[in-house]
C-alpha positions as CSV (number, residue, x, y, z in Angstrom):
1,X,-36.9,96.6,-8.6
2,X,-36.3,93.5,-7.2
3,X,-33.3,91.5,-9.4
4,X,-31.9,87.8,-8.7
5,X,-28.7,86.8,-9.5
6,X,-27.7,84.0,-9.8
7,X,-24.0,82.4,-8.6
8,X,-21.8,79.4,-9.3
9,X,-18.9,78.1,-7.3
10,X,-16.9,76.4,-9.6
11,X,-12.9,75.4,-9.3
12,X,-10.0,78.3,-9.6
13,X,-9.4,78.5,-13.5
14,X,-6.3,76.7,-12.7
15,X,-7.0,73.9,-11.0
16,X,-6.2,70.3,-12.7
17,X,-9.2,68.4,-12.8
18,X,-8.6,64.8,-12.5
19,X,-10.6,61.6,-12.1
20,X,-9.9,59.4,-8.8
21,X,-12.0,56.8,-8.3
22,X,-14.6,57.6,-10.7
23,X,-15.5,60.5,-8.8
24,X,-14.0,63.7,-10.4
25,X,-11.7,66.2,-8.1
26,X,-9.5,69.4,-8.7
27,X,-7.4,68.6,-5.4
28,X,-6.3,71.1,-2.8
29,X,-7.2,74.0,-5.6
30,X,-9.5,77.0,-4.2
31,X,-13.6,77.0,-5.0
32,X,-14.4,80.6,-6.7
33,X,-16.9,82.5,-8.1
34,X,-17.8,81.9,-11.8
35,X,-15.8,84.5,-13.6
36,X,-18.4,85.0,-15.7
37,X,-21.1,85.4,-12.9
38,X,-19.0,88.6,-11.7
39,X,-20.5,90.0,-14.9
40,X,-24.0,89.0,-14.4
41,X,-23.5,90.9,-10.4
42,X,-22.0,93.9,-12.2
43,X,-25.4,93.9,-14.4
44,X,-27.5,93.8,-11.6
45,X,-25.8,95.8,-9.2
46,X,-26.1,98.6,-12.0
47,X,-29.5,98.6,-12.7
48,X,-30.4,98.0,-9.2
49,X,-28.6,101.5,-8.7
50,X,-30.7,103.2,-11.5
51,X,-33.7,102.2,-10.5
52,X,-33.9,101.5,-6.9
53,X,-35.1,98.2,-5.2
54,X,-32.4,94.9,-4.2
55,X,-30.1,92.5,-5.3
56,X,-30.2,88.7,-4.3
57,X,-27.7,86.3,-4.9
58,X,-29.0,83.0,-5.3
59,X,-26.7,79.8,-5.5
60,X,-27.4,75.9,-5.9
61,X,-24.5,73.5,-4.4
62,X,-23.4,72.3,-1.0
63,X,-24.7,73.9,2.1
64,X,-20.7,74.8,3.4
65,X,-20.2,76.0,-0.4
66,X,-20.9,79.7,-0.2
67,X,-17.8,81.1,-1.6
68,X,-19.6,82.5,-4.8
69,X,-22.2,84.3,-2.9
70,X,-19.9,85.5,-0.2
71,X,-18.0,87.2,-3.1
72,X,-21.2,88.7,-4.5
73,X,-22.1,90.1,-1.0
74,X,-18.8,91.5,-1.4
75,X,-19.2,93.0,-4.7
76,X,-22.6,94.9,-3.1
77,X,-25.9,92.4,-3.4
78,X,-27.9,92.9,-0.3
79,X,-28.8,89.2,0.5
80,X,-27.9,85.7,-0.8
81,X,-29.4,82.5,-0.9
82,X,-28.4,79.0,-0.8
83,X,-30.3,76.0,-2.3
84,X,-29.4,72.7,-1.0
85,X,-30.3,69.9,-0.7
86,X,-28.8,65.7,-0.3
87,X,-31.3,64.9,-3.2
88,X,-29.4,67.9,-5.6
89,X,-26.5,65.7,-6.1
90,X,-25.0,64.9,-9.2
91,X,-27.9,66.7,-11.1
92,X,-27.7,67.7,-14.9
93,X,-28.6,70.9,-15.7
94,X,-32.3,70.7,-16.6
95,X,-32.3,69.7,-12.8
96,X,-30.2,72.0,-11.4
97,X,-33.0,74.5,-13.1
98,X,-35.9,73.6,-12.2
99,X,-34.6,73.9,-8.3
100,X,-33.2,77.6,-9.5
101,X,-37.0,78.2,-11.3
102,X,-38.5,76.9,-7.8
103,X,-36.6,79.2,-5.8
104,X,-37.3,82.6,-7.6
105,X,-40.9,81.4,-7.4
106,X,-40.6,81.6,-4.0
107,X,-39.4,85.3,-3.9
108,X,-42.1,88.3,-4.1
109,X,-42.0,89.8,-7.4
110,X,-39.2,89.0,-8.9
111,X,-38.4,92.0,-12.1
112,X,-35.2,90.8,-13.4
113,X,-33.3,87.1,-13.2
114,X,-29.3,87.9,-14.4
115,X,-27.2,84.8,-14.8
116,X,-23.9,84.9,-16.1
117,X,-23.1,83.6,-19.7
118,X,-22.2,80.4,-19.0
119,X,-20.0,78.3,-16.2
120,X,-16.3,77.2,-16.6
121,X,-17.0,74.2,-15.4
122,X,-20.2,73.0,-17.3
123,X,-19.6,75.2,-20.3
124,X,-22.8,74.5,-21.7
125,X,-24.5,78.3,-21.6
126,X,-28.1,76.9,-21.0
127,X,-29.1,77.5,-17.7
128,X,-30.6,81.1,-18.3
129,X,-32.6,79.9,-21.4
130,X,-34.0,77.0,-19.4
131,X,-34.8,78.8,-15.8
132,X,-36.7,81.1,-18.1
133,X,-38.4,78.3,-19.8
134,X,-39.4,77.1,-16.3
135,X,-40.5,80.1,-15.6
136,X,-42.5,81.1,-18.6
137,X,-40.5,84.1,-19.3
138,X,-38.4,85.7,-22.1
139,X,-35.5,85.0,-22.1
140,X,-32.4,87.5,-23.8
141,X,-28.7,86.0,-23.9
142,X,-25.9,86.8,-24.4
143,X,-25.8,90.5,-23.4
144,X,-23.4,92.7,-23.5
145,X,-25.3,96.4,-22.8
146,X,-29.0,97.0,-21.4
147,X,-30.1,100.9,-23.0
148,X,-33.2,100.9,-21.3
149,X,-35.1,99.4,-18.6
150,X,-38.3,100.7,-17.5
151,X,-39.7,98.9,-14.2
152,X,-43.4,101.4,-14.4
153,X,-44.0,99.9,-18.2
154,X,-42.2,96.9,-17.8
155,X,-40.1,96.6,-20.6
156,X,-36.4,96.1,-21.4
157,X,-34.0,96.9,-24.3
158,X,-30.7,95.0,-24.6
159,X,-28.1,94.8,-27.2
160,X,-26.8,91.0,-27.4
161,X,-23.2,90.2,-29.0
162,X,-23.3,87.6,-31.6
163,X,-21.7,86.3,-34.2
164,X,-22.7,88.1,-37.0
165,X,-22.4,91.6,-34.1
166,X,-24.7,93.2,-32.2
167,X,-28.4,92.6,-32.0
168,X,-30.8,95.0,-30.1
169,X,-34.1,92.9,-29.1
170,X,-36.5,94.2,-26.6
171,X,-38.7,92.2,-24.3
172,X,-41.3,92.7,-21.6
173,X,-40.3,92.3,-17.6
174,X,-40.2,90.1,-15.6
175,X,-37.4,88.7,-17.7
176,X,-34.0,86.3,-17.3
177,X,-31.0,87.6,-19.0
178,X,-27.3,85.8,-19.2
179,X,-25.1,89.1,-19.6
180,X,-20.8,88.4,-21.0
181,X,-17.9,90.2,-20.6
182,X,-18.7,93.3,-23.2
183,X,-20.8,94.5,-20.0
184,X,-17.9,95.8,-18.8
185,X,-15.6,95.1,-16.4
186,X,-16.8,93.8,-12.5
187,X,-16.3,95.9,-9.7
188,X,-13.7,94.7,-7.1
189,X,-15.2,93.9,-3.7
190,X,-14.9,96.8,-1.6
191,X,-13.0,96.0,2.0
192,X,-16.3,96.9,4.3
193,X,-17.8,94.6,1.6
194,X,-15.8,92.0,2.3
195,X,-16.4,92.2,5.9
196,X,-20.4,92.5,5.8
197,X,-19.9,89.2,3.5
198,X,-17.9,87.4,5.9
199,X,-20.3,88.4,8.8
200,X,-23.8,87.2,6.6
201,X,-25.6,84.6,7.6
202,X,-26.9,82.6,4.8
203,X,-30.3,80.9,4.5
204,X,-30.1,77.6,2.9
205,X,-33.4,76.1,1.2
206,X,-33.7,72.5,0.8
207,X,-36.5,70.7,-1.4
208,X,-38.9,71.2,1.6
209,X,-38.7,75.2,1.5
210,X,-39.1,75.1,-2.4
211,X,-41.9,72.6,-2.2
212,X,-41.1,70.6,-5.2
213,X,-39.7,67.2,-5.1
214,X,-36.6,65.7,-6.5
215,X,-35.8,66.8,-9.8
216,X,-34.7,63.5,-12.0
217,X,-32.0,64.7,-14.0
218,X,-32.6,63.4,-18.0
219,X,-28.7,62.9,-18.3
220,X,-26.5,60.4,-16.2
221,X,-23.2,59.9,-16.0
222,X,-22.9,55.9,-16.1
223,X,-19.0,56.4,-15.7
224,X,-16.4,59.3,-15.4
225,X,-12.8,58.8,-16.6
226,X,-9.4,60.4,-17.2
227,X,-8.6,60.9,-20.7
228,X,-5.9,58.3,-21.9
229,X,-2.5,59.1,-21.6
230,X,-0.7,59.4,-24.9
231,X,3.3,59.1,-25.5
232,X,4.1,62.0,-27.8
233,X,7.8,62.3,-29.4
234,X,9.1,64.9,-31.2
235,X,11.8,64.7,-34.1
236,X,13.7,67.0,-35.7
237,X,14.3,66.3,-39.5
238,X,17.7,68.6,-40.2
239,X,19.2,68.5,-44.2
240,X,21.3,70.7,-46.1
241,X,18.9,72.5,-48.2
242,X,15.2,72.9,-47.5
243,X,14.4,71.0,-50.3
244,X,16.2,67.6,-48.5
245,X,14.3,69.1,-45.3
246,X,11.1,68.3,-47.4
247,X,12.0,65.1,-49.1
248,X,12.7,63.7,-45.7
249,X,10.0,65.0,-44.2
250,X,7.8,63.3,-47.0
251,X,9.5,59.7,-46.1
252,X,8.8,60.1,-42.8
253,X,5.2,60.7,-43.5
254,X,4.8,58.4,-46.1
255,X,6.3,55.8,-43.4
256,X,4.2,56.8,-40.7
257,X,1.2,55.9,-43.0
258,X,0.0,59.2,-41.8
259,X,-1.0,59.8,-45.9
């Protein structure tokens, strides 16, 4: 089998994110892997195990940014790619996927694309549908178990956590899957993993290699801002009884013109 997954660097779940300039920034705070992408790699590293074949990690971002695929070397995928490009800045989504959908063209044969469920950053969970779009395949979200995968009839069986609970749908390969964190929990990068990461040498493919041209993103940003700053008090209402607690409490409200 040959199975993509596909990375996202995104700030440390810590990091303050702050506007400066109109130009948002998370300061000195470390660049990470997706959390949930370490699922998506856990996915694929599994079934790539069951059924023989390789694992690619493919990322979109800044040609120094390889953090996230670095990590998934770590974890076990046996190559990584980076797409990048000047003309990929400050691209929306629908953008950011029709380079991703240009890329796995460009591989041979691709069986199965994994992304994780969404990104920390973005939070908007639509990347997977919309590669798969691109692409003209089915797409199955939301993951959280794959029963059966069979590469010689090409078909898949997944069990997908929603709402209402569990749905099983099946669908035929090639196929794009975003997998959450009922998959089960990611593997830690092993320590000779970590050094054959830190070793790679990581191809970069700008517009060019893809052979598409600049993707106009259908969403701008006309201006980014910090959230106003708001002075919050906090007052204590003491009485004797509850009941004097309450009338007081009503007063205050009352004077507030909050009702």
């Amino acid at each position: 089998m040959n199975i993509v997954v596909c990375v996202k660097q995104v700030p440390d779940s810590a990091a303050k994110v702050v506007v400066e300039e109109g130009h948002i920034t998370w300061g000195d705070a470390p660049l990470v892997i997706n959390p949930w992408d370490e699922y998506a790699v856990e996915a694929a590293l599994q079934k790539a195990k069951e059924h023989g074949g390789k694992v690619t990690a493919l990322g979109l971002g800044k040609e120094e940014e390889t953090e996230a695929l670095k990590h998934a070397l770590a974890m076990g995928c046996n190559e990584a790619i980076m797409i990048s490009d000047p003309a990929l800045v400050r691209i929306d989504n629908l953008a950011a996927a029709k380079a991703i959908a240009a890329a796995i063209r460009k591989m041979d044969e691709v069986d199965l694309v994994v992304f994780g469920k969404q990104a920390i950053d973005s939070d908007t969970g639509m990347m997977a549908a919309q590669v798969a779009r691109l692409l003209g395949l089915p797409a199955l979200t939301l993951v959280s178990a794959i029963p059966a995968l069979d590469p010689d009839s090409k078909t898949i069986r997944v069990v997908r956590s929603i709402e209402e609970g569990k749905q099983v749908v099946e669908g035929k390969l090639p196929a794009v899957i975003s997998v959450g964190k009922d998959y089960g929990e990611p593997r830690y990068p092993s320590f000779m993993g970590i050094r054959k990461a830190a070793r790679a040498t990581i191809p970069v493919w700008g517009l060019e290699d893809l052979g598409i041209e600049a993707p106009s993103p259908v969403v701008l940003w006309s201006e980014v801002m910090n959230p106003p700053v708001r002075d919050v008090t906090t007052e204590i209402i003491e009485g004797e009884t509850p009941k004097e607690i309450a009338e007081k409490l009503a007063d205050k409200i009352m004077a507030e013109k909050v009702i």
